[in-house]
C-alpha positions in Angstrom: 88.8 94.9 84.2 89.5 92.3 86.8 92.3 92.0 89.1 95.2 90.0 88.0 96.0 87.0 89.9 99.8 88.1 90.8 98.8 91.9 91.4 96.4 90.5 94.3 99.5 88.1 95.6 101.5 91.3 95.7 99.1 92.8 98.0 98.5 89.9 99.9 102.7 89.5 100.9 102.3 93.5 101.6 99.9 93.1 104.0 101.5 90.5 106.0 104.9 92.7 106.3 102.6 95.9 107.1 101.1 93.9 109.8 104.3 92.5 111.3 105.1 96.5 111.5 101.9 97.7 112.9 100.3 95.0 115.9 97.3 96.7 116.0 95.7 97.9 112.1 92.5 98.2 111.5 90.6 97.3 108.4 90.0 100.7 107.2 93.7 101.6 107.6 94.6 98.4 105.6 92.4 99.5 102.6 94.1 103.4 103.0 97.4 102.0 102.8 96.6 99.0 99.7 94.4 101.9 98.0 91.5 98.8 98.2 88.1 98.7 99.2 87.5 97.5 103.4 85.5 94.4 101.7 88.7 93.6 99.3 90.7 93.6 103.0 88.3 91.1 104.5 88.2 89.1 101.5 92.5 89.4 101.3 92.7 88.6 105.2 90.2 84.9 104.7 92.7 84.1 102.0 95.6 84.6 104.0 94.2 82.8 106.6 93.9 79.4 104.8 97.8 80.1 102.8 100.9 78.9 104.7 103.7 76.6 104.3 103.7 73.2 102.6 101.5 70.7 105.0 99.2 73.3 105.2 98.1 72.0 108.7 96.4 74.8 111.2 100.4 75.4 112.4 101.2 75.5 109.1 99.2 78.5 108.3 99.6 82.2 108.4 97.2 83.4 111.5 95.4 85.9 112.8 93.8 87.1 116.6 89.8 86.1 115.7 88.7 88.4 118.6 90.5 91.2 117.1 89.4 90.5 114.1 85.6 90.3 115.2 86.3 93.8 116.4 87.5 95.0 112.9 90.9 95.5 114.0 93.7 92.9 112.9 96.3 91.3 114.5 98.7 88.9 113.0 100.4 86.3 115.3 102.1 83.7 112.9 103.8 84.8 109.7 105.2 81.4 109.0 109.1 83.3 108.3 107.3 85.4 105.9 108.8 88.3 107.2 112.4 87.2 107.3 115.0 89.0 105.1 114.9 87.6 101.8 118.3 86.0 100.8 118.8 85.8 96.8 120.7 83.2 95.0 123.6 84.3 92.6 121.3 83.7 90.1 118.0 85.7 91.7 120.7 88.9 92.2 121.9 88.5 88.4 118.4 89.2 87.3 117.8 91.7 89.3 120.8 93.6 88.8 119.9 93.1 85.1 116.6 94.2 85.5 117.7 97.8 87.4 120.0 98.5 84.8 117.5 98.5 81.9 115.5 100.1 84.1 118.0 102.8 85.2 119.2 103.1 81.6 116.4 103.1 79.0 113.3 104.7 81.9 114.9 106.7 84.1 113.5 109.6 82.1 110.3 108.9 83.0 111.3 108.7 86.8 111.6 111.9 89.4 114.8 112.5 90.9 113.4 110.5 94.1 112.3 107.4 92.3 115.4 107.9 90.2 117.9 107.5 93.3 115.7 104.7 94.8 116.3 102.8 91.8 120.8 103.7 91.4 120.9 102.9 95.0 119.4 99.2 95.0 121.3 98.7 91.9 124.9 99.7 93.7 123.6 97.7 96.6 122.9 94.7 94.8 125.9 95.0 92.6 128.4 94.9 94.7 126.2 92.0 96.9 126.5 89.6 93.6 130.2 90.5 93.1 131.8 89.7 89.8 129.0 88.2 88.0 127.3 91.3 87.9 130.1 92.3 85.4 128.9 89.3 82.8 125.0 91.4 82.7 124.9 94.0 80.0 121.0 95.1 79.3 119.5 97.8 77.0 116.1 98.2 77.3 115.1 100.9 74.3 111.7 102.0 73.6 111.0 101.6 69.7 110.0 105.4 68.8 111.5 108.8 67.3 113.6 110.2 69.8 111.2 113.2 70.6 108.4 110.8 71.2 110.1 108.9 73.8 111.4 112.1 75.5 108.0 113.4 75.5 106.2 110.1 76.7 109.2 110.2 79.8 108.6 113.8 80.7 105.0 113.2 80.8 105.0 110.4 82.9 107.8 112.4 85.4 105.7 115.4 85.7 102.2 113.9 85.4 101.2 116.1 82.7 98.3 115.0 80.1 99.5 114.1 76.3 98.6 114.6 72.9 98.8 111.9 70.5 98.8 111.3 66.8 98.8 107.5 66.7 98.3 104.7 63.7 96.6 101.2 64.8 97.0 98.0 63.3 94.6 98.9 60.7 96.6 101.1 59.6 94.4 104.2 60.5 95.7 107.3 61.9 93.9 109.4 64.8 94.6 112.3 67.3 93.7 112.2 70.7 94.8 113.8 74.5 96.0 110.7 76.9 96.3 110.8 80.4 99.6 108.2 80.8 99.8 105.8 83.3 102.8 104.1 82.7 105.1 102.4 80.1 104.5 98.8 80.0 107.5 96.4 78.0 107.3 92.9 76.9 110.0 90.7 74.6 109.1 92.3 71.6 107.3 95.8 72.1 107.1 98.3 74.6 103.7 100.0 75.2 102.3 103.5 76.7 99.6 102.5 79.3 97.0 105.7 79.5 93.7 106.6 79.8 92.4 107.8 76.4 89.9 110.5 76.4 88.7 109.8 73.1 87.2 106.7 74.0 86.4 107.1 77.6 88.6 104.2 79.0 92.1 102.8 79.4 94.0 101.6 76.2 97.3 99.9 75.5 99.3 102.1 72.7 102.2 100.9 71.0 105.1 103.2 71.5 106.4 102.4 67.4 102.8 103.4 66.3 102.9 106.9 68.2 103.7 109.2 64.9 104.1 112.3 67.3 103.8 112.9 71.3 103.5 116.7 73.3 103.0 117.2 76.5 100.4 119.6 77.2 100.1 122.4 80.0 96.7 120.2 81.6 98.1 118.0 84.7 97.3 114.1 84.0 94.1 113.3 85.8 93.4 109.9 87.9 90.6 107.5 86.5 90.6 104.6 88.7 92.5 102.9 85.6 93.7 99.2 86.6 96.8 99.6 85.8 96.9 95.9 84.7 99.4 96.4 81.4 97.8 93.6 79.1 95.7 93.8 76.0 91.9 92.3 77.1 89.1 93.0 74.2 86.1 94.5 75.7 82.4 92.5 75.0 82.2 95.0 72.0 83.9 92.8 69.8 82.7 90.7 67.3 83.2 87.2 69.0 84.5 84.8 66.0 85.5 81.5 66.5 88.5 79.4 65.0 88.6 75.9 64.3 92.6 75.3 63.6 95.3 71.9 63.3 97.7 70.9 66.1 100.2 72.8 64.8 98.1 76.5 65.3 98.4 75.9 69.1 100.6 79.2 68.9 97.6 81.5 68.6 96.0 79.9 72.1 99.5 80.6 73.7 100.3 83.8 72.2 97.1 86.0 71.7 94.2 86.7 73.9 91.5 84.2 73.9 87.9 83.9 75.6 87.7 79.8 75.3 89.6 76.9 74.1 88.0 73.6 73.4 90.0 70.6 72.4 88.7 67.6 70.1 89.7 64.1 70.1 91.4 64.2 66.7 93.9 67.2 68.0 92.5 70.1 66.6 91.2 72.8 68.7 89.0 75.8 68.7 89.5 79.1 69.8 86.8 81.9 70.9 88.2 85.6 70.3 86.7 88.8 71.0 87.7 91.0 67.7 88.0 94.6 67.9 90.2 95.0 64.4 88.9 92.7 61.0 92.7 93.9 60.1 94.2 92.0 62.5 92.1 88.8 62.2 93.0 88.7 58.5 96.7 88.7 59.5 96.2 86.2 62.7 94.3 84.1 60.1 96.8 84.1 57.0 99.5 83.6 59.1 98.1 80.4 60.0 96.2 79.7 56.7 97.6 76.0 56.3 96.2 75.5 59.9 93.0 76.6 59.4 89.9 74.1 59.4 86.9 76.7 59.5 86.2 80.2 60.7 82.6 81.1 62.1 80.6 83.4 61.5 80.5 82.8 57.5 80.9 86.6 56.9 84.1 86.9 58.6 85.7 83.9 56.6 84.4 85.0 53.2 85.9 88.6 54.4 89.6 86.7 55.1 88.9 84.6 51.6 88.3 88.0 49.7 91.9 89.2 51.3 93.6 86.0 50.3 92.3 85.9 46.9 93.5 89.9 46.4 97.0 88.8 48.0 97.1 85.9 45.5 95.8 87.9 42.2 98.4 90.3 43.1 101.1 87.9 41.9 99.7 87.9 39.0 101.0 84.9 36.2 103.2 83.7 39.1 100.2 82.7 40.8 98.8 80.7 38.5 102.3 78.9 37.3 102.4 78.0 41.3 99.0 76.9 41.1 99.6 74.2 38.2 102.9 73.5 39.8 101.0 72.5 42.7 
C-alpha cells in the first residue's frame, strides 16, 4: 500500500526537529529513529531541501551542510523557524482539547497506563491554556459495538495480544478468523479495528458494529510490516466496473474509493472502481439509480437490473399501480 501524502509530511517536520536536536545524524540513525528505509531518508532530505517559506528563493528554503551530507552524515543549518514553539489560536486549542477528551474518554482503554497519562496531562495543560472556552467543548467519542466487544478490542490493543473474531461483511456473510490489531481507526460515521487478518494474509479494515463477538487470546500480536494507513483501498483483485452517472451522482466520486474519474462535456462523469463485494455495488448503484446512465461490464448491470426488478416485484400490486401512476 503506498504511503500517504500527510503520513510522509509528518515525518518530514520530525526530521527537521530531530535534526535541530542532534547537529551531527547520520542517515542510518535517521531511518532507526523514522522506522524508514536509508533510501526513503535520502529521498525525505532532497524534498526538504527544495520546501521552505513562501518566496521559495535559496534563503527561503530549509538547508542542509552538502559536504556533510556527501559524507552520509546530515547537518541542518536553516530551519526557516520551523522549530520554534508552536503557538495555537483559541480556536486551534478548542479542537485540540476536544479532540483529547474523546480520546481520553471513549479509547483510553486501549491505551497503557504510560500512553494513558501522556494523553490527561496535555489535556490539563491545554485546558487550563485555552481558559474558559474549553468549558463550551463536550465530546463523546463511542465505538458502535456490544460492550464486551469493545472491552475486548481495548484490552487487545493495551496488551498486544492476538484476537479472535466472528465478524459479518457487507454481504451479509459471517466468518471467524484470529487478527493481529493494529489500531482503532474513527471517522464521522463509523469507527473501525485496523489488524492484520490471518485468514487472508494481509491487513483489513473491520467495522467495529459488524464484530458479532471479540476474545483476546493467550498468543501475543505479531508485527507484519502493516502500513498502518487507516483507509479502505481495494486491492487489483477486484472486478474493475465502470460507472457512467448525471451531475447530480458526483457524491459517489467524493465519498467512495475510486481508481479514475473522467468528465464529459455534457456534465456527466464516469467513475472506475475496483469491486471486491457485488453486495455493495448493488447498494452504491440503487442508491443512485435515477443517476445512472450505464454500467460496464454488461454482466454486472444485468446483475444490479435482476436486484431491482426482485426489489420492485416485492411490492407486489403496489408496484404496478405506481407504475401506471407514473
Amino acid at each position: 500500500m503506498a504511503e500517504r501524502a500527510s503520513d510522509r509530511v509528518v515525518r518530514l517536520l520530525g526530521m527537521v526537529a530531530f535534526l535541530d536536536r542532534h547537529e551531527d545524524a547520520s542517515v542510518e540513525e535517521l531511518a532507526r529513529q523514522f522506522g524508514v528505509t536509508s533510501d526513503q531518508v535520502m529521498a525525505d532530505i532532497d524534498t526538504l531541501w527544495v520546501s521552505g517559506t513562501p518566496g521559495y528563493l535559496p534563503y527561503d528554503l530549509i538547508d542542509f551542510d552538502f559536504s556533510s551530507y556527501e559524507r552520509g552524515v546530515v547537518r541542518l543549518t536553516e530551519s526557516r523557524n520551523m522549530t520554534r514553539p508552536l503557538r495555537l489560536s483559541a480556536r486551534e486549542g478548542v479542537a485540540l482539547v476536544a479532540a483529547l477528551r474523546a480520546l481520553d474518554a471513549g479509547l483510553a482503554g486501549a491505551l497503557d497506563d504510560e500512553r494513558a497519562a501522556v494523553v490527561r496531562s496535555a489535556l490539563g495543560k491545554l485546558t487550563a491554556a485555552v481558559g474558559d472556552a474549553a468549558g463550551t467543548v463536550d465530546v463523546t467519542l463511542t465505538l458502535a459495538a456490544a460492550p464486551a466487544v469493545a472491552a475486548a478490542l481495548a484490552a487487545a490493543l493495551r496488551d498486544g495480544r492476538r484476537l479472535h473474531l466472528r465478524y459479518v461483511n457487507a454481504a451479509d456473510v459471517a466468518s471467524e478468523r484470529d487478527v493481529d490489531p493494529i489500531r482503532l481507526v474513527t471517522d464521522t460515521d463509523r469507527s473501525y479495528l485496523l489488524g492484520w487478518c490471518h485468514a487472508v494474509g494481509g491487513e483489513r479494515l473491520f467495522r467495529v458494529d459488524r464484530i458479532l463477538a471479540a476474545h483476546v487470546l493467550d498468543e501475543p500480536a505479531e508485527q507484519h510490516g502493516a502500513t498502518g494507513a487507516g483507509e479502505f483501498a481495494p486491492g487489483d483483485d477486484g472486478e474493475l466496473v465502470t460507472l457512467h452517472l448525471t451531475s447530480r451522482a458526483r457524491w459517489i466520486a467524493e465519498s467512495t474509493p475510486v481508481q479514475a474519474v473522467r468528465n464529459h462535456d455534457d456534465g456527466s462523469f464516469e467513475v472506475d472502481l475496483r469491486v471486491v463485494s457485488p453486495a455493495w455495488l448493488r447498494h452504491l448503484v440503487l442508491q443512485a439509480a435515477h443517476d445512472v446512465l450505464e454500467v460496464r461490464p454488461a454482466a454486472v448491470a444485468a446483475d444490479v437490473a435482476r436486484t431491482a426488478r426482485a426489489a420492485l416485484a416485492a411490492y407486489g400490486p403496489l408496484a404496478a399501480r405506481t407504475a401506471e401512476d407514473s
